[in-house]
C-alpha positions as a Markdown table, in Angstrom:
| # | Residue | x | y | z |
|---|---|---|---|---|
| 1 | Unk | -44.4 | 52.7 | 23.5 |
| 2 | Unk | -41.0 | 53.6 | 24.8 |
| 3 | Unk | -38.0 | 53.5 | 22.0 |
| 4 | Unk | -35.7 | 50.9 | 22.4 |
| 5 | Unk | -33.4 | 52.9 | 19.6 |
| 6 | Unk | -30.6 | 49.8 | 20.0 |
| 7 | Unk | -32.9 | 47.1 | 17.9 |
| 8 | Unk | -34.7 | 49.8 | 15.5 |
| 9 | Unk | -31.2 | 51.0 | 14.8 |
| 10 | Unk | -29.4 | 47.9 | 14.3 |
| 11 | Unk | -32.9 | 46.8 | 12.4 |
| 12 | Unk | -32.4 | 49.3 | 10.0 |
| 13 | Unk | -29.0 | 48.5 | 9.2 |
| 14 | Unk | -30.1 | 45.0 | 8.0 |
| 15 | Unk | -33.4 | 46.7 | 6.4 |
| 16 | Unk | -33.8 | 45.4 | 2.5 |
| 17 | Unk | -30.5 | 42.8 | 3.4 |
| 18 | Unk | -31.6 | 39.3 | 2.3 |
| 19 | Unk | -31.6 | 37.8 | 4.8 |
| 20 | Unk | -34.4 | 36.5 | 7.8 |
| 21 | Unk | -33.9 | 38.5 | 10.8 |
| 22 | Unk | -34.1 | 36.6 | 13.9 |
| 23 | Unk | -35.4 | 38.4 | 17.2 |
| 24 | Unk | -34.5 | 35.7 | 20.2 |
| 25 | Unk | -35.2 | 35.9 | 23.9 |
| 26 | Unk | -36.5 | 35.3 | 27.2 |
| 27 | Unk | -40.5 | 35.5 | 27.2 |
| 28 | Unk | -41.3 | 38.7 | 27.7 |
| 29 | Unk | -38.1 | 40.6 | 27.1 |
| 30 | Unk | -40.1 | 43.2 | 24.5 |
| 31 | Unk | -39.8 | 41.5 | 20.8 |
| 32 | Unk | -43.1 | 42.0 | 20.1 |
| 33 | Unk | -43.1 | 45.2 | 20.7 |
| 34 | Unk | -39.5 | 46.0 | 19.1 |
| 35 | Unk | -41.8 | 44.4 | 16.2 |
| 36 | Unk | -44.6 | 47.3 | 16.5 |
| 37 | Unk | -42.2 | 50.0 | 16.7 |
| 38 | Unk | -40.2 | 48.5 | 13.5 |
| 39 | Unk | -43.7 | 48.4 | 11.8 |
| 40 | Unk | -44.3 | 52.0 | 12.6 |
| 41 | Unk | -40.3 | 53.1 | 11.8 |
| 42 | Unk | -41.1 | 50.9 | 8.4 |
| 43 | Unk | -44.2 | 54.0 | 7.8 |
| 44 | Unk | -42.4 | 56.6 | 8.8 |
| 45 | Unk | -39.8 | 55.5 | 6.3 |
| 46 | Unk | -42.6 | 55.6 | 3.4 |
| 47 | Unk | -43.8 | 51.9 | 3.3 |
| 48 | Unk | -47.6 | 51.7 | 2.6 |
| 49 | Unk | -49.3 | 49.9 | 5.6 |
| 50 | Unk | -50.5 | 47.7 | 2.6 |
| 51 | Unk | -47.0 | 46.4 | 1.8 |
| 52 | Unk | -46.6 | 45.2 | 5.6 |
| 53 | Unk | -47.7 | 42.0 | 6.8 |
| 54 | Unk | -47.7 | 41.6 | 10.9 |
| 55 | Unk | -48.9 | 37.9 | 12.1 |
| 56 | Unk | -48.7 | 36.7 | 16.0 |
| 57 | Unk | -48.9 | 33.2 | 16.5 |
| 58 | Unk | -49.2 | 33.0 | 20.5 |
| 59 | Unk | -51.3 | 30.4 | 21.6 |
| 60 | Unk | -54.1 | 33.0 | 22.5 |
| 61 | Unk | -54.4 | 34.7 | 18.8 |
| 62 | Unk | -54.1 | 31.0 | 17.4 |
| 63 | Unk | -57.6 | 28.9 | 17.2 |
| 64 | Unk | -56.2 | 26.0 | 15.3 |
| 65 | Unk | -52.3 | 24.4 | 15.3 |
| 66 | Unk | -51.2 | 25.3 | 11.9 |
| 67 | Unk | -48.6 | 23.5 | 9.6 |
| 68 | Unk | -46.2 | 25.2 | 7.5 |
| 69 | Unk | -48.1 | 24.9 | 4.5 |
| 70 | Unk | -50.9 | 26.9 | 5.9 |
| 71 | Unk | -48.5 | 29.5 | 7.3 |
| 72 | Unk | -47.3 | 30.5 | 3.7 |
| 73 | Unk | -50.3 | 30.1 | 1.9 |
| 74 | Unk | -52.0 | 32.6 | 4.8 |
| 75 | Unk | -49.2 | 34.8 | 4.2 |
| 76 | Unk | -48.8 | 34.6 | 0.3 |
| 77 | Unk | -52.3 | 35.1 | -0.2 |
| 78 | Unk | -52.1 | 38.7 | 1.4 |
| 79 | Unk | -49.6 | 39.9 | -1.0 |
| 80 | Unk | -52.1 | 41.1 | -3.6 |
| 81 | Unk | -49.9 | 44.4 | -4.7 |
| 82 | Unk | -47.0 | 45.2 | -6.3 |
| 83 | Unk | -43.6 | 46.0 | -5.0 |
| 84 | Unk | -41.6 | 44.9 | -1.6 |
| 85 | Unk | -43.3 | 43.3 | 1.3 |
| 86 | Unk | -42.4 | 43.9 | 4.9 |
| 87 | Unk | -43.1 | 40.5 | 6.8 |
| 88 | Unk | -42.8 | 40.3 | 10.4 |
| 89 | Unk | -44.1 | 37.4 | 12.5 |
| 90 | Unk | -44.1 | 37.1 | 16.2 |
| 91 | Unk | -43.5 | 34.2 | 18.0 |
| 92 | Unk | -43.2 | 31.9 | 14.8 |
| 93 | Unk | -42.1 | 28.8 | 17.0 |
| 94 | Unk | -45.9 | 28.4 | 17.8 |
| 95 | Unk | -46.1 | 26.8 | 13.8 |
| 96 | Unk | -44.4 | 23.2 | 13.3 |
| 97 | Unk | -41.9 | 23.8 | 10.3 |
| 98 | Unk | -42.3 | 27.9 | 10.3 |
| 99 | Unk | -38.4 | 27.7 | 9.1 |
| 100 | Unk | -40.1 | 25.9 | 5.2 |
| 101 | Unk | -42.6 | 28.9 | 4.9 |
| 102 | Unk | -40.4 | 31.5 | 5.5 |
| 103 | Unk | -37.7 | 30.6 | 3.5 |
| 104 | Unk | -40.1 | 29.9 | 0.6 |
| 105 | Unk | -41.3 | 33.4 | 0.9 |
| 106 | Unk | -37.7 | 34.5 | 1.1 |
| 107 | Unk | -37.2 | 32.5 | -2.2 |
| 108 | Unk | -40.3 | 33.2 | -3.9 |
| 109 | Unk | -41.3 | 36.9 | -3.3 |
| 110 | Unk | -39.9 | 40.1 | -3.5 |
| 111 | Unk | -40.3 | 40.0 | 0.7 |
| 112 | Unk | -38.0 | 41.3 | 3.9 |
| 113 | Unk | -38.8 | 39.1 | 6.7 |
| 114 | Unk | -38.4 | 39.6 | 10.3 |
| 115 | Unk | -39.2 | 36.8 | 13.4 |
| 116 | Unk | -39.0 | 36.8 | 17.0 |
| 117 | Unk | -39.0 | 33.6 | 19.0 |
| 118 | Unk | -38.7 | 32.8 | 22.7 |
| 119 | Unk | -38.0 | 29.0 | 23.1 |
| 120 | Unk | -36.1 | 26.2 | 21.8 |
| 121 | Unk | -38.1 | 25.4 | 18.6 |
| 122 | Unk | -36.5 | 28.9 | 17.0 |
| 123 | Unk | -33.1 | 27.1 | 17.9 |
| 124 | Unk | -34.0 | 24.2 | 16.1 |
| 125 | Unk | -31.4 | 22.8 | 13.9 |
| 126 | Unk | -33.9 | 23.0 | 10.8 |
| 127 | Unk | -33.1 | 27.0 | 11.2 |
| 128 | Unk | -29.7 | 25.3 | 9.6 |
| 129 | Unk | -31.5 | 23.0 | 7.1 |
| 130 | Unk | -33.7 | 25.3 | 5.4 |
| 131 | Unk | -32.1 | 28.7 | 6.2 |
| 132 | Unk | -28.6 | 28.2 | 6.1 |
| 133 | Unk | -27.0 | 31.2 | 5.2 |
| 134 | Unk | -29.8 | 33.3 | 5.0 |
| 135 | Unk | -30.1 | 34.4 | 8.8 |
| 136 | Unk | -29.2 | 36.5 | 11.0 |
| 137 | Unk | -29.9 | 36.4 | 14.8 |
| 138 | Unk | -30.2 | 39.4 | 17.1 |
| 139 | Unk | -30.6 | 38.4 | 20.4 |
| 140 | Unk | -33.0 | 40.6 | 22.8 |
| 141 | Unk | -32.1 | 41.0 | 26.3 |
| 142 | Unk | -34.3 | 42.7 | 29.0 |
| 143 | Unk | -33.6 | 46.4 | 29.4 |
| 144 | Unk | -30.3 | 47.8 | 29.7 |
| 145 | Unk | -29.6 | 50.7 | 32.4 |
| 146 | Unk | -29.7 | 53.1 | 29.9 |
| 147 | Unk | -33.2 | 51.5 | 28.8 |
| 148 | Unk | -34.3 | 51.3 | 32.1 |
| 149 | Unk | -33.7 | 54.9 | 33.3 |
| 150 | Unk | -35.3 | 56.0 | 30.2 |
| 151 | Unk | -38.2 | 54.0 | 31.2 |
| 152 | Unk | -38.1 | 55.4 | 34.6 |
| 153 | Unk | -37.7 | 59.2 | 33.6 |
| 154 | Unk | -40.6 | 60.2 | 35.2 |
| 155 | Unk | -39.9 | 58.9 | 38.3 |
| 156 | Unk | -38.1 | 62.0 | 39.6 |
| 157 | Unk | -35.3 | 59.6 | 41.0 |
| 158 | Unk | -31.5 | 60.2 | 40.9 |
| 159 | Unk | -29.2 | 58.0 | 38.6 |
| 160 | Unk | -27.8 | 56.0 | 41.8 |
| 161 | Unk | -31.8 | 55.4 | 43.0 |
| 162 | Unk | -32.7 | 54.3 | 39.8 |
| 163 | Unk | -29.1 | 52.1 | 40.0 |
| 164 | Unk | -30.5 | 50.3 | 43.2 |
| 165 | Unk | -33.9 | 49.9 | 41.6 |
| 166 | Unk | -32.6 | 48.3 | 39.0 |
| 167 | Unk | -30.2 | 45.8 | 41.4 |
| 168 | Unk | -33.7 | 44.8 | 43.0 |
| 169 | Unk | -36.2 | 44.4 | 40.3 |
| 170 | Unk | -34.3 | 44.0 | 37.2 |
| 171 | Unk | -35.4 | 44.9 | 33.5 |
| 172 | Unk | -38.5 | 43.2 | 32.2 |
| 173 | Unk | -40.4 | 46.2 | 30.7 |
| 174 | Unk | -43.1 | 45.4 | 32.1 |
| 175 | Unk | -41.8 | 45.8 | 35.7 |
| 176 | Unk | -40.1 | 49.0 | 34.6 |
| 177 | Unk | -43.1 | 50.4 | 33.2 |
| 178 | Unk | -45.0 | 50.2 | 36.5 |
| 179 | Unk | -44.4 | 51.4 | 39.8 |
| 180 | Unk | -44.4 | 48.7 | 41.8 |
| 181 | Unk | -42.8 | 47.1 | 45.4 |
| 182 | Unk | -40.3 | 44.7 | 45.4 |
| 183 | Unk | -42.9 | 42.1 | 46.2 |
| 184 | Unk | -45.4 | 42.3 | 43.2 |
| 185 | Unk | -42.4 | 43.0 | 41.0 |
| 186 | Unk | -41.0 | 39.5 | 41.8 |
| 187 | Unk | -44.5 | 38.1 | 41.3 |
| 188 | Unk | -45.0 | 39.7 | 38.0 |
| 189 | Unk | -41.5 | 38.0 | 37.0 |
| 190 | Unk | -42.4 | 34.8 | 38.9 |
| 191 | Unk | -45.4 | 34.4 | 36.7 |
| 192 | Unk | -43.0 | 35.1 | 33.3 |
| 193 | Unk | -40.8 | 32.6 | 35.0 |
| 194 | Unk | -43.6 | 29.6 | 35.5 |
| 195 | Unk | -44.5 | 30.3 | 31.6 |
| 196 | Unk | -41.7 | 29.6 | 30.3 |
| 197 | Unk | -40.6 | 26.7 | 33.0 |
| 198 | Unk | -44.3 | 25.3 | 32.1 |
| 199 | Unk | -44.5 | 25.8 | 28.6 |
| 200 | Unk | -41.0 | 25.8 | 27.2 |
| 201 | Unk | -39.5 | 22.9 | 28.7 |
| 202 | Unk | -41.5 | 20.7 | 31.3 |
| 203 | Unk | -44.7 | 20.3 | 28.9 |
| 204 | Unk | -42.0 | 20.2 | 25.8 |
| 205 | Unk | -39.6 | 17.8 | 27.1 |
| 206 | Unk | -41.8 | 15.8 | 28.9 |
| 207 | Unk | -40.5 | 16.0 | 32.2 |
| 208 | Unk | -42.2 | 14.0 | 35.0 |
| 209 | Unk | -39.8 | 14.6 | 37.9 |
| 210 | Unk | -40.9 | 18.1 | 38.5 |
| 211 | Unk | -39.3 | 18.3 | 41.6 |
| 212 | Unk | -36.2 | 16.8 | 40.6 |
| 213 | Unk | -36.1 | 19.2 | 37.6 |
| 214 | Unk | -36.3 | 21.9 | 39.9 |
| 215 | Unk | -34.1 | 21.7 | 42.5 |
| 216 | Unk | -31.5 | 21.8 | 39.9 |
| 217 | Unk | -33.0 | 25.0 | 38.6 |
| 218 | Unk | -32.6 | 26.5 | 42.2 |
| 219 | Unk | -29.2 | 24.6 | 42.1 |
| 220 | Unk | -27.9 | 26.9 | 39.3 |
| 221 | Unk | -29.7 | 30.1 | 40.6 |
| 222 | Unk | -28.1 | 29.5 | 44.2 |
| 223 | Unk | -24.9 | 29.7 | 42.0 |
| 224 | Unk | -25.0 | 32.1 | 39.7 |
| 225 | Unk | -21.6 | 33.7 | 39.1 |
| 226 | Unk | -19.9 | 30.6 | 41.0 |
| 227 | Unk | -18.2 | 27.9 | 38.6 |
| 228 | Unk | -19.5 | 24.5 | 38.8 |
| 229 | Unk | -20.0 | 21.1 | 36.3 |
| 230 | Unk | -23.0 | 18.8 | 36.1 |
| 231 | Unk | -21.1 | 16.2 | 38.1 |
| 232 | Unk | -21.2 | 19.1 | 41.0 |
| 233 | Unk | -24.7 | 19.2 | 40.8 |
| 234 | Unk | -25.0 | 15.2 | 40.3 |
| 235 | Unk | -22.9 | 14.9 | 43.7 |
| 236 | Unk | -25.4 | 18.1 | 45.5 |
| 237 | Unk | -28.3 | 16.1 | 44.5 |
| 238 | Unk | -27.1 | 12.7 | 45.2 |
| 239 | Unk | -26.1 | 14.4 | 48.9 |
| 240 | Unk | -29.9 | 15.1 | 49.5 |
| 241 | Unk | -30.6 | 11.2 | 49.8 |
| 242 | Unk | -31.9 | 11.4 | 45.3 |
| 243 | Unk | -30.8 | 10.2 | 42.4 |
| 244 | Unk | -29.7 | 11.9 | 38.6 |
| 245 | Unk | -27.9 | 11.4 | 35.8 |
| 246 | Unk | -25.2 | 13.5 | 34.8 |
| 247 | Unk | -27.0 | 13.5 | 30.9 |
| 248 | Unk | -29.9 | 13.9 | 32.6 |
| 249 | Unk | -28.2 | 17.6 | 34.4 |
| 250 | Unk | -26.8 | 18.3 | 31.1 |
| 251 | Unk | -30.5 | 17.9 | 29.4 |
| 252 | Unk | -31.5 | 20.4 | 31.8 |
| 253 | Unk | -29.0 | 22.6 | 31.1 |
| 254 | Unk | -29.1 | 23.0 | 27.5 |
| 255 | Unk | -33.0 | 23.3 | 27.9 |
| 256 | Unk | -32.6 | 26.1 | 30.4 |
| 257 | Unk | -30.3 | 27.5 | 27.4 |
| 258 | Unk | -33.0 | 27.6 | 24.8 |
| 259 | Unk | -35.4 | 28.7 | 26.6 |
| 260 | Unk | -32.8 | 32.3 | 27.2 |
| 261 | Unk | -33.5 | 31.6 | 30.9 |
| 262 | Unk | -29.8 | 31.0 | 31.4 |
| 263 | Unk | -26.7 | 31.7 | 29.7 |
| 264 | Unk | -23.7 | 29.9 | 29.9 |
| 265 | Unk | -20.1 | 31.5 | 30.0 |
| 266 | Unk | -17.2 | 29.6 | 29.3 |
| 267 | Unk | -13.6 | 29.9 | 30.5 |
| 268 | Unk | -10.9 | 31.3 | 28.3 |
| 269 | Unk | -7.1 | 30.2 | 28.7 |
| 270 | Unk | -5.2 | 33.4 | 28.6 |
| 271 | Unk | -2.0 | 31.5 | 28.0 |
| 272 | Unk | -2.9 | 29.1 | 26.1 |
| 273 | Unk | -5.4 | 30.7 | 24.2 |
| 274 | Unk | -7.8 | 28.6 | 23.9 |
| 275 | Unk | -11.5 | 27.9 | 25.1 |
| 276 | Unk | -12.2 | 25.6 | 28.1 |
| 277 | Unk | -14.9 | 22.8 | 28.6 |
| 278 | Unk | -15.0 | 22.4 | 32.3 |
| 279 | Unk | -16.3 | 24.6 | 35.3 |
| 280 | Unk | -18.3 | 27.3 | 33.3 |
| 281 | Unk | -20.5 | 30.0 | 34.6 |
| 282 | Unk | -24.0 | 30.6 | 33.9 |
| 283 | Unk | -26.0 | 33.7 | 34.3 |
| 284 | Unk | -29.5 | 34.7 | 34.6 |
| 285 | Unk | -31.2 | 36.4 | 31.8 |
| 286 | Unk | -32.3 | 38.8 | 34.0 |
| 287 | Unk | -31.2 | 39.1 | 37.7 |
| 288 | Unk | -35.0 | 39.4 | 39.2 |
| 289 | Unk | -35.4 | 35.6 | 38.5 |
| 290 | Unk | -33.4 | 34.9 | 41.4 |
| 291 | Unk | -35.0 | 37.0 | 43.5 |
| 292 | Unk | -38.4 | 35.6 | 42.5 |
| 293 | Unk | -37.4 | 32.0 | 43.2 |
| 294 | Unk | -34.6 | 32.4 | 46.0 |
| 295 | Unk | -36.3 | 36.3 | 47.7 |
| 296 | Unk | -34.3 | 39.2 | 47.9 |
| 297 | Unk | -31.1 | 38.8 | 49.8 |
| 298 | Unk | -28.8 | 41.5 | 50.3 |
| 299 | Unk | -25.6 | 39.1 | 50.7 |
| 300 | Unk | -26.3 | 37.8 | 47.1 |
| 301 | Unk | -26.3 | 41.8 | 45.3 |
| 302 | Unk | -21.9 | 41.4 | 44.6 |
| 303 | Unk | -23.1 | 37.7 | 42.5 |
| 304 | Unk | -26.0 | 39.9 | 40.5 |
| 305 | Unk | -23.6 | 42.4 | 39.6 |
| 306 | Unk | -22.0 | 40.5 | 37.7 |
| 307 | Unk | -24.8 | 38.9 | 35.7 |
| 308 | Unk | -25.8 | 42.9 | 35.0 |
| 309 | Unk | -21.8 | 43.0 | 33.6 |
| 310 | Unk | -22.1 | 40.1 | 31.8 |
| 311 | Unk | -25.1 | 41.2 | 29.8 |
| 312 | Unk | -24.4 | 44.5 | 29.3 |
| 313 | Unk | -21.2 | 43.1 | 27.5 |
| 314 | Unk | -23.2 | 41.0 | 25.4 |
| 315 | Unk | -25.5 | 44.3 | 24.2 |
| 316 | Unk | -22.6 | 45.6 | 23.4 |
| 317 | Unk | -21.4 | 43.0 | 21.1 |
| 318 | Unk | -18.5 | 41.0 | 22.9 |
| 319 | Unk | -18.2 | 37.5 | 23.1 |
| 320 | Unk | -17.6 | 37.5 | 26.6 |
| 321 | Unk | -15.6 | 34.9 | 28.6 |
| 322 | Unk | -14.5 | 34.0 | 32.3 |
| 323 | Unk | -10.4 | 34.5 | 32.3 |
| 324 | Unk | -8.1 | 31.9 | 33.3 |
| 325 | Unk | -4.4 | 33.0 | 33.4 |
| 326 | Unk | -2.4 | 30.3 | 35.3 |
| 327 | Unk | -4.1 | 30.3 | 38.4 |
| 328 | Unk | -5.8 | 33.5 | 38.8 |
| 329 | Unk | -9.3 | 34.1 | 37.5 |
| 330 | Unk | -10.6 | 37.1 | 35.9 |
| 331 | Unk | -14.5 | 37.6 | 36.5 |
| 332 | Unk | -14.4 | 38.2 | 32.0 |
| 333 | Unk | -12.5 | 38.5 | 28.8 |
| 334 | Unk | -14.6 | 40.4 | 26.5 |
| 335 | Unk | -13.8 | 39.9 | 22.8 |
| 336 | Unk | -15.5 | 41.9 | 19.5 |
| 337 | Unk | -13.4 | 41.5 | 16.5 |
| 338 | Unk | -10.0 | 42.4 | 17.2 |
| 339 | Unk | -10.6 | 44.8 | 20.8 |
| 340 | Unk | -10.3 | 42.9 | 24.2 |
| 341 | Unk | -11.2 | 44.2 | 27.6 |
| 342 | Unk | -10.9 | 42.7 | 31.2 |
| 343 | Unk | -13.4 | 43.0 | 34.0 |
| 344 | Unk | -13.4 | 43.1 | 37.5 |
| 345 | Unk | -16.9 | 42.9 | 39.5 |
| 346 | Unk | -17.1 | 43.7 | 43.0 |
| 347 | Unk | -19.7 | 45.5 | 45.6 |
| 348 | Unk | -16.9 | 47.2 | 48.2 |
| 349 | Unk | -13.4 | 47.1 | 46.5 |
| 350 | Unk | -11.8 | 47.5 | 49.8 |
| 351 | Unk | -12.7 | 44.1 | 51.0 |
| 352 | Unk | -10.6 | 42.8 | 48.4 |
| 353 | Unk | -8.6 | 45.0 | 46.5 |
| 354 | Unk | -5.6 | 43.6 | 46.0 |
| 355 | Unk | -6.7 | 40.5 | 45.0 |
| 356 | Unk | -9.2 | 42.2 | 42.1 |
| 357 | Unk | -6.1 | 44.8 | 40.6 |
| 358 | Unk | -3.4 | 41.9 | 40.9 |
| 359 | Unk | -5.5 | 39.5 | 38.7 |
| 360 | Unk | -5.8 | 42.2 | 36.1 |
| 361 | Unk | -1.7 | 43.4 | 36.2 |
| 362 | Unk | -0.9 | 40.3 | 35.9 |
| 363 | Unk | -2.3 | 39.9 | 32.6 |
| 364 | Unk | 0.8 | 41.5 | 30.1 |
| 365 | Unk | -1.0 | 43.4 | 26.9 |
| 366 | Unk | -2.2 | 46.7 | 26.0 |
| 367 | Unk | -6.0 | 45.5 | 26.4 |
| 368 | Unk | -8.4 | 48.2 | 28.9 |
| 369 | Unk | -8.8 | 46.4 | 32.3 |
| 370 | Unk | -11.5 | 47.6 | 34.4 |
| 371 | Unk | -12.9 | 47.4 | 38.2 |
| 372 | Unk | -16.6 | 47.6 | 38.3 |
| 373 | Unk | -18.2 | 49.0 | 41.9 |
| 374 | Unk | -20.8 | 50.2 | 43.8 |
| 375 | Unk | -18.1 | 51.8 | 45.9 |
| 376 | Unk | -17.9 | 55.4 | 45.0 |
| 377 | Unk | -14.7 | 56.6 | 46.8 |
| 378 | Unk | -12.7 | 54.0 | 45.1 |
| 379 | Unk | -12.9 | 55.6 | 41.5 |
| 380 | Unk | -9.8 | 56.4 | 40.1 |
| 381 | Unk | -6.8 | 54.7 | 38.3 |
| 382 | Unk | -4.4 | 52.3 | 39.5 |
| 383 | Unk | -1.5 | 51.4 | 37.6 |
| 384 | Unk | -3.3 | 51.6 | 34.2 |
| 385 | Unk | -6.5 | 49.8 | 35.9 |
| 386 | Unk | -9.3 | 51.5 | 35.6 |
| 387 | Unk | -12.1 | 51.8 | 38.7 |
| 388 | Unk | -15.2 | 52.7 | 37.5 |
| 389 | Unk | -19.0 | 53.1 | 39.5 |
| 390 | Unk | -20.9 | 50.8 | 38.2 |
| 391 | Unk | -23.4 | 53.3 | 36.6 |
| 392 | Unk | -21.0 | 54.8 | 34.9 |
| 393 | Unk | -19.8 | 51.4 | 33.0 |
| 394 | Unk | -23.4 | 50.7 | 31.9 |
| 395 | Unk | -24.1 | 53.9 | 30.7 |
| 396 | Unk | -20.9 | 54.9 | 29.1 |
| 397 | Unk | -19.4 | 52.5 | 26.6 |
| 398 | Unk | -16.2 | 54.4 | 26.3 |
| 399 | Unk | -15.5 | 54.2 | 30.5 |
């Protein structure tokens, strides 16, 4: 296994807390094995093997649907010794009211409890019922840069190589642990895609208008980066000669959102201060889903650039918003606690310069304000705004 030291570190620091820790992502994204290398960081540490408990409830390792009942009683009935019990479960959506075992174990034995989950049943609002309180979610992302290159190290390839690879194929460990062409790498994640699509929503929700369903998948994909309502997509739709409800787009939507396929970003007034409802963003979870579904296309790299942005602000803790100030638009607001930072995404800053500094002088505080680029001779400083290579942001926190 290749350390992911961001989760095992941030695991530790809630080790023996209280509280049920909550791994949540895309399929695929590496919880379950962030879960083996906390079970073998939970031995180094000096916890007998006895004193951990590790369950998977995919659909493959499960024979029968179990209840919550049987959940706890299959679990309490391994906890024969004395002394603290390390409990992690993987994939505890699979089990209809998983949230009633766990927080009886939390309430009735001396036990530190971890989950992962990868759909919308973890979401559910019984997490709220029976665990209010008592949670804490980390959410998992695919690899970072930082991840990735350490994934690649063998690869003999320089930093901007590994930069372009990464561009292309994206960060599901599994592609990164290969060494594969563009083409089977988009197959790999087309077939992570279809699992979820399948599994997580159109068996789930029911949906009989596949096709329907899809096109407004392709829809947001097409427009990743780009702002845009559900009555924009109601009006696309309706321009293709068919027929949908805006509820129906907003269904989609939030079931996209729970299954961690997309993310949405809001808009922030700068002015005003305030979070706005209309013409949000939404991101892929990981930028090779478009390129699975819409093929590789070189004109749509400067729109994938800033879905890598965007989540690499979200490792790193920020809530993380599209600016408004007045009229101008800055690509995000970042916010952790009381530090702020703008961003600026753009392939070739020369095509637009102006336009990408202006936004950010305009904006009157003390905050760091950033270009991000591929462009390499436009590094430097400009009035206070900083341009950074795009590499550099991801692997340097303190650009």
């Amino acid at each position: 296994m290749i350390p992911r030291p961001y989760y095992i570190d941030l695991l530790k620091k809630y080790r023996d807390v209280p509280l049920v820790k909550i791994l949540a992502g895309v399929r695929r994204c590496g919880k379950s094995t962030i879960l083996d290398m906390l079970y073998d960081d939970l031995c180094k540490s000096g916890v007998a093997q006895e004193n951990i408990i590790t369950v998977r409830y995919t659909s493959e390792e499960l024979d029968i649907e179990l209840n919550d009942k049987e959940m706890y009683n299959s679990i309490k009935n391994q906890m024969t010794r004395t002394g603290k019990y390390y409990i992690l479960l993987d994939e505890v959506q699979e089990v209809s009211g998983w949230e009633k075992a766990v927080n009886s174990l939390l309430e009735n034995h001396n036990a530190d409890i971890y989950v992962t989950g990868s759909n919308a049943k973890l979401m559910s609002s019984e997490i709220s019922t029976y665990l209010s309180g008592r949670y804490i979610l980390i959410p998992v992302f695919t690899l970072s840069f930082a991840e990735y290159i350490e994934f690649k190290k063998s690869s003999g390839k320089s930093i901007d190589e590994l930069m372009n690879d990464y561009i292309r194929t994206g960060g599901f460990p599994m592609v990164a642990l290969g060494d594969f062409d563009d083409g089977t790498a988009y197959q790999i994640v087309e077939g992570i895609y279809h699992s979820v699509i399948t599994n997580d929503i159109v068996r789930r929700h029911k949906i009989t208008n596949y096709d329907l369903f899809d096109r407004v998948v392709r829809y947001v994909v097409e427009n990743v980066g780009k702002t845009f309502s559900a009555n924009s997509i109601v009006k696309f739709i309706k321009s293709e000669g068919r027929s949908l409800s805006v509820e129906a787009v907003y269904n989609y939507l939030e079931w996209l959102e729970k299954a961690f396929i997309i993310y949405r970003c809001r808009r922030y007034d700068l002015q005003g201060k305030a979070v706005l409802k209309t013409q949000e963003k939404f991101y892929l979870a990981d930028a090779s889903l478009k390129y699975c579904i819409m093929g590789f296309d070189p004109r749509s790299v400067s729109a994938m650039l800033e879905n890598i942005v965007y989540f690499e602000l979200l490792r790193r803790g920020y809530e993380v918003y599209i600016g408004k100030n007045e009229t101008k638009e800055i690509d995000f607001t970042a916010v952790r606690r009381d530090e702020r930072l703008y961003v600026q995404v753009c392939r070739s800053l020369p095509e637009n310069s102006d336009r990408e500094i202006a936004n950010l002088l305009e904006i009157k505080d003390h905050y760091p304000k950033y270009v991000v680029t591929m462009d390499e001779l436009a590094v430097g400083n400009v009035d206070g705004v900083k341009i950074v290579k795009l590499s550099d942001f991801l692997l340097n926190e303190n650009e």
